[in-house]
C-alpha positions as CSV (number, residue, x, y, z in Angstrom):
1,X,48.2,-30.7,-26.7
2,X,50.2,-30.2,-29.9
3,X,49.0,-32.6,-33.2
4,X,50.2,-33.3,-35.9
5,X,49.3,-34.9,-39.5
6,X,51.9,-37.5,-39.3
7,X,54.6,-38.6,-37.4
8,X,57.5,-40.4,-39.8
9,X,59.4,-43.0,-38.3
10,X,61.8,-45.7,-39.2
11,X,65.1,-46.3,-41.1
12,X,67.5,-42.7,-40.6
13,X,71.1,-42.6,-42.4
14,X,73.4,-40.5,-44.0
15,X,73.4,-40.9,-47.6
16,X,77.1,-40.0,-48.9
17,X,76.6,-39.8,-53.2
18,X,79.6,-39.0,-55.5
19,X,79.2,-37.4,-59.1
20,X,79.8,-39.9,-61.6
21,X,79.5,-39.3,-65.1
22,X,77.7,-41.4,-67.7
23,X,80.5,-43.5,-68.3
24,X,81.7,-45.0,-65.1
25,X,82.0,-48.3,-64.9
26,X,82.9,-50.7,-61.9
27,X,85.6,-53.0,-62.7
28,X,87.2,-54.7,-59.9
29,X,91.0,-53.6,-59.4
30,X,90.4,-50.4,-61.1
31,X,90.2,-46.4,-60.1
32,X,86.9,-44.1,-61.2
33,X,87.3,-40.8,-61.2
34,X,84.0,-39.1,-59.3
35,X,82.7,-35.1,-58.8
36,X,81.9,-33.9,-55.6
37,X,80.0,-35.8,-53.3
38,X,76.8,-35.0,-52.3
39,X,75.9,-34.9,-48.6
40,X,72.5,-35.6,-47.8
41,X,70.1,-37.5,-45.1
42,X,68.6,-40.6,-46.4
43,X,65.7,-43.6,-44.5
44,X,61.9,-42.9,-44.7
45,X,62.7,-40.8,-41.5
46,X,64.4,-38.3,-43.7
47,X,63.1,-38.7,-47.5
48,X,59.8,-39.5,-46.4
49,X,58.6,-37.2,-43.8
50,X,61.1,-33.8,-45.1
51,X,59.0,-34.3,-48.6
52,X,55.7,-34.4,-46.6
53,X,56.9,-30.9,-44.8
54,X,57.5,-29.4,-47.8
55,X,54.3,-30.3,-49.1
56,X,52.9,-28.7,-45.8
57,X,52.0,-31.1,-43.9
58,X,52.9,-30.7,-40.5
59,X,55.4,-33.5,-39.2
60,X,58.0,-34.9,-36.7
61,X,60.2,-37.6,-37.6
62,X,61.1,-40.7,-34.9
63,X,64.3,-42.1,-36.1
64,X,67.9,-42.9,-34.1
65,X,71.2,-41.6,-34.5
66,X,74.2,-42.9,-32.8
67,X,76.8,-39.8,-30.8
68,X,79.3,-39.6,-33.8
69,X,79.9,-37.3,-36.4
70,X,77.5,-38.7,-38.6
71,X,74.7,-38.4,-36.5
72,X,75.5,-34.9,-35.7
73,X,75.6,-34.3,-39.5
74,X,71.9,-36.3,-39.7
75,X,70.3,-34.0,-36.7
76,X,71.8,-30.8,-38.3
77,X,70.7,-31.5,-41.6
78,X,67.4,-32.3,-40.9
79,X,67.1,-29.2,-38.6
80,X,68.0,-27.0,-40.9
81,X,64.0,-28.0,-42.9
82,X,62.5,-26.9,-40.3
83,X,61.9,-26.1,-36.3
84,X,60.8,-28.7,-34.0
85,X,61.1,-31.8,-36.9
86,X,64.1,-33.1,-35.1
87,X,62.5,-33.3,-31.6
88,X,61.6,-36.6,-31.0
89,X,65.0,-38.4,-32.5
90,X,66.6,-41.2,-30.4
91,X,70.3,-40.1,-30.0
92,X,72.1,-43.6,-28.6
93,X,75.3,-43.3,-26.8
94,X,78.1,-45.2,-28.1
95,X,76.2,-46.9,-31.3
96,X,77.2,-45.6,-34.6
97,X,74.9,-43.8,-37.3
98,X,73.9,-45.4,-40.4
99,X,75.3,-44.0,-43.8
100,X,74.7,-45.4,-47.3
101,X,76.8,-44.5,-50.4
102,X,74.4,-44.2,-53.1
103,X,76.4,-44.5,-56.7
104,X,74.1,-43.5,-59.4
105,X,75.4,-42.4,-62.4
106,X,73.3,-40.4,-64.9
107,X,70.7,-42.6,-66.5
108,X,70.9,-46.0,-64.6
109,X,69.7,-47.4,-61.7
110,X,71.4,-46.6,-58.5
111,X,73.4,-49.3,-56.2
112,X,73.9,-48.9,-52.6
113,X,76.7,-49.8,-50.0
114,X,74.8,-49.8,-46.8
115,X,75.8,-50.2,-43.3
116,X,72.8,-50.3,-41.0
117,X,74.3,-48.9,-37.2
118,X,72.2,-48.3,-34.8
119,X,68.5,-48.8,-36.9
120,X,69.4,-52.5,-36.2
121,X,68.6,-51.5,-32.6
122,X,65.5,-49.3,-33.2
123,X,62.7,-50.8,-31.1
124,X,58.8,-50.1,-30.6
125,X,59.9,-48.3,-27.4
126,X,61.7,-45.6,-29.4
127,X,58.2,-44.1,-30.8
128,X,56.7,-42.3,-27.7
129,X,53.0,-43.1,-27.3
130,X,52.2,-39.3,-27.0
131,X,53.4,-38.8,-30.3
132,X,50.6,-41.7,-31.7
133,X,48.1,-40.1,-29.7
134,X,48.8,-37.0,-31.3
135,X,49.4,-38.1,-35.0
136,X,46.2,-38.1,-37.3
137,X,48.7,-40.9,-39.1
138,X,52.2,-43.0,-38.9
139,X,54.1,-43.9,-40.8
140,X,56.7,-46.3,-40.4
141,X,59.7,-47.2,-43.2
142,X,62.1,-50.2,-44.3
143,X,61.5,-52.6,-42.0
144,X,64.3,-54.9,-44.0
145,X,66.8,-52.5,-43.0
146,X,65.9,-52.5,-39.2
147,X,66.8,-56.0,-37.2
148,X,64.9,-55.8,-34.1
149,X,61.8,-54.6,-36.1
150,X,61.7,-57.7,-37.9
151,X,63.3,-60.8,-35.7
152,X,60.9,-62.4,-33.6
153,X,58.0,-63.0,-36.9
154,X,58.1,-58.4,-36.9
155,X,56.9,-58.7,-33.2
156,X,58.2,-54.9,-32.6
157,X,56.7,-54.2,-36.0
158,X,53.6,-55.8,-35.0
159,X,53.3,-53.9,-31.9
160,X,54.5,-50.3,-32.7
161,X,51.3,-50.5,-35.4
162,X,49.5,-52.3,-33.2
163,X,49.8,-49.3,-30.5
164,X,49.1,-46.7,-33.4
165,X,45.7,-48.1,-34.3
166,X,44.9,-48.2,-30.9
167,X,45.7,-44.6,-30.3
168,X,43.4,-44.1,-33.1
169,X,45.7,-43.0,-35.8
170,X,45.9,-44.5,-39.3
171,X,48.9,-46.2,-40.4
172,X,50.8,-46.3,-43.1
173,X,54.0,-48.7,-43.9
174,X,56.8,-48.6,-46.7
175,X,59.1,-51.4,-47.7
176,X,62.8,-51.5,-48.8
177,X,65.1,-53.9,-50.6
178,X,67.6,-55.7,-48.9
179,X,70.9,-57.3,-50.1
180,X,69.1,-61.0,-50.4
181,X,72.9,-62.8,-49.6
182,X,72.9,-61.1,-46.4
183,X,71.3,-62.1,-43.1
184,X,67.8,-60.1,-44.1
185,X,68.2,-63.1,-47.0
186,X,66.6,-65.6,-44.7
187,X,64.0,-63.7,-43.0
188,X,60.8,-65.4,-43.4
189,X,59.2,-62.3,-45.1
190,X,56.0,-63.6,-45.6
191,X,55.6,-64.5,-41.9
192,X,56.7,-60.8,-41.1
193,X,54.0,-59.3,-43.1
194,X,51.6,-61.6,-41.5
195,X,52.3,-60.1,-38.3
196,X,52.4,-56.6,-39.1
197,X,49.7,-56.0,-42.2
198,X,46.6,-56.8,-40.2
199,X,47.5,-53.7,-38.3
200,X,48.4,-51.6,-41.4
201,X,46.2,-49.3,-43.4
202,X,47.9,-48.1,-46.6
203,X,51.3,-49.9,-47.4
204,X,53.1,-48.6,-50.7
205,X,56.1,-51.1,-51.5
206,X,57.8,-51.1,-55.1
207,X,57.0,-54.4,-56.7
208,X,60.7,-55.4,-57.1
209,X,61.4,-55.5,-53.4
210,X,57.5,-57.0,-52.9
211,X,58.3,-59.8,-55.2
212,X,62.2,-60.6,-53.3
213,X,60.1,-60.5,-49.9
214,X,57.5,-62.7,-51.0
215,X,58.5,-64.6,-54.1
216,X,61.6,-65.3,-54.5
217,X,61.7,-67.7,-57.7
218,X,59.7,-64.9,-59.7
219,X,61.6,-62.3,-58.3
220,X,65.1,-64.0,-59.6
221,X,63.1,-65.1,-63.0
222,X,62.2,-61.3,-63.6
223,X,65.7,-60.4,-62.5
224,X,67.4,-63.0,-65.1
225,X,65.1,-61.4,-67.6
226,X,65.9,-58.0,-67.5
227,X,69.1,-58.1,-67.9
228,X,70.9,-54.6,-67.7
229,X,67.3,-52.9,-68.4
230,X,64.3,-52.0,-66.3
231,X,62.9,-54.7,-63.7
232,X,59.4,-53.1,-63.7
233,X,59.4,-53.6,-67.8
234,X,59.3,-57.2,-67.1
235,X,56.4,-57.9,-64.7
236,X,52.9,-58.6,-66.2
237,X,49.6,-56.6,-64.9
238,X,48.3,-59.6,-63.9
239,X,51.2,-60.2,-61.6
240,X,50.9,-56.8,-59.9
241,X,47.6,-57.6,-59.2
242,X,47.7,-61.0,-57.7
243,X,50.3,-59.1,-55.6
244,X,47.8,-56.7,-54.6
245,X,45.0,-59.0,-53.4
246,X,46.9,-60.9,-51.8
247,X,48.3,-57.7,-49.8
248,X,44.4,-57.1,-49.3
249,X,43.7,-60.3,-47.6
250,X,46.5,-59.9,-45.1
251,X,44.9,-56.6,-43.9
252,X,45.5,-53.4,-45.3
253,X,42.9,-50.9,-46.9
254,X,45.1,-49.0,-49.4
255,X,47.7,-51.4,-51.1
256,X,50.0,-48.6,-53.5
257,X,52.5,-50.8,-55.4
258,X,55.1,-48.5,-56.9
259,X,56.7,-49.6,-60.3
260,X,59.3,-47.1,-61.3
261,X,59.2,-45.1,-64.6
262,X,55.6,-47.3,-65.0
263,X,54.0,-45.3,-62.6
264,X,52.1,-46.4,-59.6
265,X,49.4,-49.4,-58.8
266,X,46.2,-48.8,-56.7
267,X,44.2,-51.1,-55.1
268,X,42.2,-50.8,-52.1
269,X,39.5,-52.7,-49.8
270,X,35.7,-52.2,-49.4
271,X,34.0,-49.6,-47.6
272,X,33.7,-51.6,-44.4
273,X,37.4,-51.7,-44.1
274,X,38.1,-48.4,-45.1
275,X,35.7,-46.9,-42.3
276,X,38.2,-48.3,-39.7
277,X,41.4,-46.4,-41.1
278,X,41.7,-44.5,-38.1
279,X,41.8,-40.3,-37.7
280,X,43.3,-39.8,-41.9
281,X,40.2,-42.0,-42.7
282,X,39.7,-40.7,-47.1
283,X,37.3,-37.7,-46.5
284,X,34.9,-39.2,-49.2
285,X,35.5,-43.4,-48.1
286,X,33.5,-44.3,-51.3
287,X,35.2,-42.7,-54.0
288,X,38.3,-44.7,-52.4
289,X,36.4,-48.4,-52.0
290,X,37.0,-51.2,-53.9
291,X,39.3,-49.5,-56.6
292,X,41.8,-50.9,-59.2
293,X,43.9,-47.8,-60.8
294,X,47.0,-47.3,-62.8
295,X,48.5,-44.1,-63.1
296,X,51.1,-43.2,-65.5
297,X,54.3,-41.0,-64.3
298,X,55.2,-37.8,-65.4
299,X,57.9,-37.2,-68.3
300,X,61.7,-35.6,-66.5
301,X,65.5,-35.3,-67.0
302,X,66.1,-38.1,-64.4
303,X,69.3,-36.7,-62.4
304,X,69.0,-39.2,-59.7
305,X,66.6,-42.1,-58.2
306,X,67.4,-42.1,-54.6
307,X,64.8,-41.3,-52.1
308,X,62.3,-41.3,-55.6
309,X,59.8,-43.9,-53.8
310,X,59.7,-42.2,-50.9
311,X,59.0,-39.0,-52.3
312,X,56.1,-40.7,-54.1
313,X,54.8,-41.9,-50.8
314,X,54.8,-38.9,-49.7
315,X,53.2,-37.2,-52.3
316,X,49.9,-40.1,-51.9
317,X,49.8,-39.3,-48.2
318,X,49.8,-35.9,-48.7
319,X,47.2,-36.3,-51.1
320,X,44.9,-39.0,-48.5
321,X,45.2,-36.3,-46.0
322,X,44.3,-33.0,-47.8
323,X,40.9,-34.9,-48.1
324,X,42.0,-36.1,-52.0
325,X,40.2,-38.9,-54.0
326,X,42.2,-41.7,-55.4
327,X,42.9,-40.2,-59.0
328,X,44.5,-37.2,-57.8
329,X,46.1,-38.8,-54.8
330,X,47.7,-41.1,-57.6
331,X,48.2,-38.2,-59.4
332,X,50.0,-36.2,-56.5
333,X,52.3,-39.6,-55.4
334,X,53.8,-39.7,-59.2
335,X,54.6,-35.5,-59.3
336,X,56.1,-35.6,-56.2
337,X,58.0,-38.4,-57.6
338,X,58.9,-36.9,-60.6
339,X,60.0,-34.0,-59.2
340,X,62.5,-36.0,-56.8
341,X,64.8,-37.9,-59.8
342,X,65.5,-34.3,-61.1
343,X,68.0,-34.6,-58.1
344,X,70.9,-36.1,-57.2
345,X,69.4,-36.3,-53.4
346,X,66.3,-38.1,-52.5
347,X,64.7,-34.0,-51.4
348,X,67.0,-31.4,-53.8
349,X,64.2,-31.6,-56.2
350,X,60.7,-31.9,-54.0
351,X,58.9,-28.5,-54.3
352,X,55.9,-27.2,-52.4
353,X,52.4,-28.6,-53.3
354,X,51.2,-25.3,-54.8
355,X,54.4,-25.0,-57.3
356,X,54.0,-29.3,-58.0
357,X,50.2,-28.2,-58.6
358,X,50.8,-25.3,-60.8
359,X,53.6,-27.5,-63.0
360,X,50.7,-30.4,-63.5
361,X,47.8,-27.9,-64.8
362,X,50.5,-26.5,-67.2
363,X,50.3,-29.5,-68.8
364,X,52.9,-31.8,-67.6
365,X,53.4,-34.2,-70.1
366,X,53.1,-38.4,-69.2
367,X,55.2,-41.1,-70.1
368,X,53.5,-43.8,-71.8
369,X,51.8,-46.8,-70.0
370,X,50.3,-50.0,-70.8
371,X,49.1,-52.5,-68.9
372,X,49.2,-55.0,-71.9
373,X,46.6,-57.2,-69.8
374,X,42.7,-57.5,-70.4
375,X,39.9,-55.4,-68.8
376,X,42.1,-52.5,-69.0
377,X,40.9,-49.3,-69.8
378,X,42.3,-45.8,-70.6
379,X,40.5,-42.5,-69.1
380,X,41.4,-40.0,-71.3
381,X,40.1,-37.1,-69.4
382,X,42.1,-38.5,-66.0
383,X,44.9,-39.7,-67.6
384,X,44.6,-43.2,-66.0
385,X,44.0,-46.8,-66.3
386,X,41.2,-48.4,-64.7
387,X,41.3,-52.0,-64.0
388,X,38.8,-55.3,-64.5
389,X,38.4,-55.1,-60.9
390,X,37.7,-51.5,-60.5
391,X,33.9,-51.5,-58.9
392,X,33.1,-48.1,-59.7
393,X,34.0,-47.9,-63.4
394,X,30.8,-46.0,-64.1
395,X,31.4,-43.5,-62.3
396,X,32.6,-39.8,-63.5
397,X,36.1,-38.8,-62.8
């Protein structure tokens, strides 16, 4: 029987991205002038688990494509990473593919126009249970983007994770954001993650979509104050990690909030919990228990954001399953990251683990972090914040 490290499945598009230049504007009634467009495959099916195969881990993606010419763009694409990664895709007759035109001009924030196709039809059925029995891990993205996963209170979502951890693998879950005027508006997000978390292991949203899935009033407040800068500049510590334990309680082990050019947010559960993580179980579970961490990202010529919290998901999984403890897992999530905004794509810039390594012990420089909350504290020698509810504080990095 043939195994694997993780299967990736999930939200699978194609990602259409113009050049624009520094300058461009939007106004309504009015013509911008763009570069070339970049064609590239987009979804957690495609950023996601293509990063972790670059990084060496071995991988087959579970995502579905409709008969058109943009699904046979997707499957050829994805092919050309690698044999056999394309071997368990869903091709649905007569639904279309999913595409996203991504416009991100140099030095903002990106902005999407999405149309969903035929993820909205992606069940718990499309995920073959050989494939969980053979997985050491899952990992499932976007859930907001995928409307049978999350009608019914995430019933699908529920039971595709629910089948995993009964195969014995671990699983792992990604969120997305979702246009909050659309129909995903006025899921019951909450209520979905109540359903699905108590079957999840390690879930690494971004805080701005965790905060418009959970809390919408602070989401808009933080919104309203940032203006035309950052959103992550805007939300406290402390806010992060009420997030976090609150993510804890509902289930999960490993909770990895992702806050842009702030780096990432670690928080997991007790040993007890962490002994039931399934086949990627951390190889040393107490280094990993009852941790609070804040690790700063690395310093880049951003080119483009898309696919950049995927690739940082990748980069932490990688990281849990080569056996990693915490710190460099952290460490690993934010490179890999790094490495993918030097792109316009979401994979142009991911490189191999060894060459990410070899660029981190040259001395790649951080950009600068601070909590600004108390209990705090810098490491110095790891280059990360520890929090006031980190339980091993004493202990050596």
């Amino acid at each position: 029987m043939e195994h694997y490290d993780a299967v990736v499945a999930g939200h699978l598009c194609l990602d259409i991205i113009p050049a624009l230049s520094a300058a461009a504007r939007f106004t309504p009634g009015r013509s911008l002038e763009a570069g070339p467009a970049t064609l590239a495959t987009g979804g957690a099916v495609s950023n996601t688990g293509v990063a972790l195969h670059r990084l060496g881990v071995t991988v087959r993606l579970v995502g579905k494509l409709g008969d058109d010419l943009f699904g046979q763009a997707i499957r050829r694409t994805l092919d050309s990473h690698g044999p056999g990664l394309t071997d368990a895709l869903v091709t649905a007759a007569g639904e279309s593919s999913s595409y996203t035109i991504i416009l991100s001009p140099p030095g903002a924030d990106r902005m999407f126009i999405h149309h969903t196709g035929c993820n909205a039809t992606f069940t718990a059925g499309d995920v073959d249970q050989t494939h969980l029995v053979q997985a050491r891990l899952l990992h499932y993205g976007y859930p907001p983007t995928m409307r049978r996963m999350h009608t019914e209170g995430g019933r699908e979502l529920a039971a595709l994770l629910r089948r995993a951890k009964e195969a014995g693998a671990t699983t792992s879950l990604d969120w997305t954001m979702f246009d909050p005027r659309g129909p995903a508006g006025a899921v019951d997000w909450r209520a979905v993650m109540e359903a699905a978390l108590p079957h999840v292991d390690i879930f690494t949203p971004n805080i701005e979509e965790l905060l418009l899935a959970l809390d919408r009033p602070a989401f808009e407040r933080l919104d309203a104050q940032a203006g035309d800068g950052a959103f992550v500049d805007q939300v406290p510590a402390g806010t992060v990690a009420g997030v976090a334990e609150e993510l804890l309680r509902l289930g999960p082990a490993v909770v990895g909030i992702k806050a842009g050019h702030r780096g990432m947010y670690l928080r997991t559960a007790g040993s007890q919990r962490l002994a039931g993580m399934g086949r990627a179980t951390p190889t040393d579970s107490d280094a990993w228990a009852g941790r609070e961490l804040w690790a700063p990202c690395y310093a880049v010529d951003v080119v483009g954001t898309t696919g950049a919290g995927d690739a940082t998901t990748a980069g932490f999984l990688m990281g849990l399953l080569r056996g990693f403890g915490p710190e460099a897992a952290l460490q690993a999530a934010n490179a890999v990251g790094a490495c993918s905004v030097e792109a316009a794509d979401s994979l142009g810039g991911v490189r191999g683990w060894p060459e990410t390594r070899a660029r981190i012990d040259a001395g790649w420089a951080r950009l600068p972090l601070e909590p600004g909350a108390p209990g705090w504290r810098y490491d110095g020698a790891g280059q990360i914040w520890i929090g006031p509810n980190d339980t091993i504080t004493r202990r050596p990095l």
